[in-house]
C-alpha positions as CSV (number, residue, x, y, z in Angstrom):
1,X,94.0,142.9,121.5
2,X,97.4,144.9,121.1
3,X,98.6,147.6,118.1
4,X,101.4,144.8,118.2
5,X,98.8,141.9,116.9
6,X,97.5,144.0,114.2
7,X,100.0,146.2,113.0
8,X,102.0,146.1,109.5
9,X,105.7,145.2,111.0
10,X,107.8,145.8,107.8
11,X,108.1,149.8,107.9
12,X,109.3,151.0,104.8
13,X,110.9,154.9,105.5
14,X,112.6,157.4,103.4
15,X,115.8,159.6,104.4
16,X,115.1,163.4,105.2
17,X,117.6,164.3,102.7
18,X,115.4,162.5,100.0
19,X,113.8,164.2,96.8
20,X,110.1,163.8,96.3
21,X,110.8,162.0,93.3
22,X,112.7,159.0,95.6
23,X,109.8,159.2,97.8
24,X,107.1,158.8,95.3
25,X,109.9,155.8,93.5
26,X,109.9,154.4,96.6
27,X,106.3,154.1,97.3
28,X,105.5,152.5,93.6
29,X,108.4,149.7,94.6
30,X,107.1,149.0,97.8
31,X,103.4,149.4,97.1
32,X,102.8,151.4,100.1
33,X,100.8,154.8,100.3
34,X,102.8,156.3,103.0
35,X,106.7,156.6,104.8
36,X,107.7,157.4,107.4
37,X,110.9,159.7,106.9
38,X,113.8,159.3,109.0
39,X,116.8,161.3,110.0
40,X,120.7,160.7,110.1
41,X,119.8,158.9,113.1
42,X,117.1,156.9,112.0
43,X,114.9,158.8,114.0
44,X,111.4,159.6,112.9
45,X,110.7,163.1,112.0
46,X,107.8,163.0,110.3
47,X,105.4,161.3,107.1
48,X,104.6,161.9,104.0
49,X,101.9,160.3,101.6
50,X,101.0,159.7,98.3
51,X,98.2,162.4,98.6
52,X,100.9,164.7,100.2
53,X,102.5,164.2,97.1
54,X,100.1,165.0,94.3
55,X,98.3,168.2,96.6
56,X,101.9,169.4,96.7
57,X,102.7,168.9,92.9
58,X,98.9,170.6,91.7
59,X,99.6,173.3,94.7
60,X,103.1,174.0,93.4
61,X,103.3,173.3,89.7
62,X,106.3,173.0,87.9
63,X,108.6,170.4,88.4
64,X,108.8,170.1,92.3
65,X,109.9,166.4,92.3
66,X,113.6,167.0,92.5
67,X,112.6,169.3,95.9
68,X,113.2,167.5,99.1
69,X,110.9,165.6,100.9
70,X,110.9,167.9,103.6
71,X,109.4,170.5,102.0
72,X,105.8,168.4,101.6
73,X,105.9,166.2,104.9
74,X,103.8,166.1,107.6
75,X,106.2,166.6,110.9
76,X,103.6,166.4,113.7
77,X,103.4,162.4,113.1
78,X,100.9,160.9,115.5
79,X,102.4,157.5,117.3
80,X,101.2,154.7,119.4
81,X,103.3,152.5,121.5
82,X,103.0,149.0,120.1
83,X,101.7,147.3,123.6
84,X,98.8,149.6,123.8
85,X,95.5,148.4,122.9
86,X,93.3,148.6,119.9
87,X,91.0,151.0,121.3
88,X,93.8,152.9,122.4
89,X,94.7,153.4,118.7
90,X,91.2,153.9,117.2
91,X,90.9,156.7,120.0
92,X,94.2,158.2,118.7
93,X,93.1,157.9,114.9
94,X,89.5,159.9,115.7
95,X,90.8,162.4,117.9
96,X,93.6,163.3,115.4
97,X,91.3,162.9,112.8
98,X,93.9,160.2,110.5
99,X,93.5,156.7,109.6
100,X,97.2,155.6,110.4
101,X,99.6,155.7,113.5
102,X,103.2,154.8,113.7
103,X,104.0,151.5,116.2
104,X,106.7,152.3,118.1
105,X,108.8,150.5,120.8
106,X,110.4,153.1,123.1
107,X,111.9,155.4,120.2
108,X,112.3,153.1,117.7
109,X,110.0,152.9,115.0
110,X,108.2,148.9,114.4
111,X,105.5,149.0,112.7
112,X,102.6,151.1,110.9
113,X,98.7,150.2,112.1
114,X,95.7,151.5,109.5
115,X,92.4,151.0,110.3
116,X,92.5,148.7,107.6
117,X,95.0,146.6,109.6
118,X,92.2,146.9,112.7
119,X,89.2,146.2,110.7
120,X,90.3,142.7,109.2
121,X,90.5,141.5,112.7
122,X,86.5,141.5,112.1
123,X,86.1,142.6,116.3
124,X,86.0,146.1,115.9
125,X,83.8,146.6,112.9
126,X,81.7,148.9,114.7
127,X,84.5,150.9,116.5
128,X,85.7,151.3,112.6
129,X,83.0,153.0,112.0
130,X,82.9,155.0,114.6
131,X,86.3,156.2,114.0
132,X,85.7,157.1,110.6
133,X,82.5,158.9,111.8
134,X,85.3,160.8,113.4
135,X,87.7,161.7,111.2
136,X,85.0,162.5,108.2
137,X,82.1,163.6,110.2
């Protein structure tokens, strides 16, 4: 089985020029616990999540939500090309120790893939767990 046959295909992403306060707006209206953020280009420069978001507000205090997005993302984003297999993305998860990859074809971003996404397939319940043995153990 490919990323493509189990990944999320409707990518919500943010601007890089966005506030925190967009990003976290933009989450609640789309229901999603991550974004990829984008430049002018539509390029992808790197991720930010919900947890992101709170860490950075306890770590920071005051009222950081007007900051830029920027300033809290992740920029080493970890991605999968969406014609390689499952495994091949449950490797990627445990060796980088995350639970999500981006899809992309060539440099374009087209989809998201959790293992969430992976394990309600209901064939790689085992290689599930192993990946979160990875990443938590």
């Amino acid at each position: 089985m490919l990323v493509r046959d189990v990944m999320s295909p409707k990518v919500v992403s943010i601007h890089d020029g966005a506030s925190v306060k967009e990003a976290s707006e933009t989450m609640e209206r789309h229901d999603v616990g991550r974004l990829p953020v984008v430049d002018a280009d539509g390029v992808v420069i790197g991720i930010v999540t919900d947890r992101d978001i709170v860490v950075s507000g306890v770590a920071k205090g005051g009222d950081y939500l007007g900051g830029p997005i920027k300033g809290i993302m992740t920029s080493s984003v970890v991605t999968i090309d969406h014609e390689r297999t499952v495994e091949d993305a449950l490797e990627a998860m445990g060796s980088a120790k995350i639970r999500s990859l981006l899809a992309m074809h060539g440099d374009r971003l087209v989809g998201i893939v959790t293992l969430g996404d992976i394990l309600q397939t209901f064939m790689y319940g085992d290689k599930v767990l192993e990946t979160l043995g990875m990443i938590y153990g």
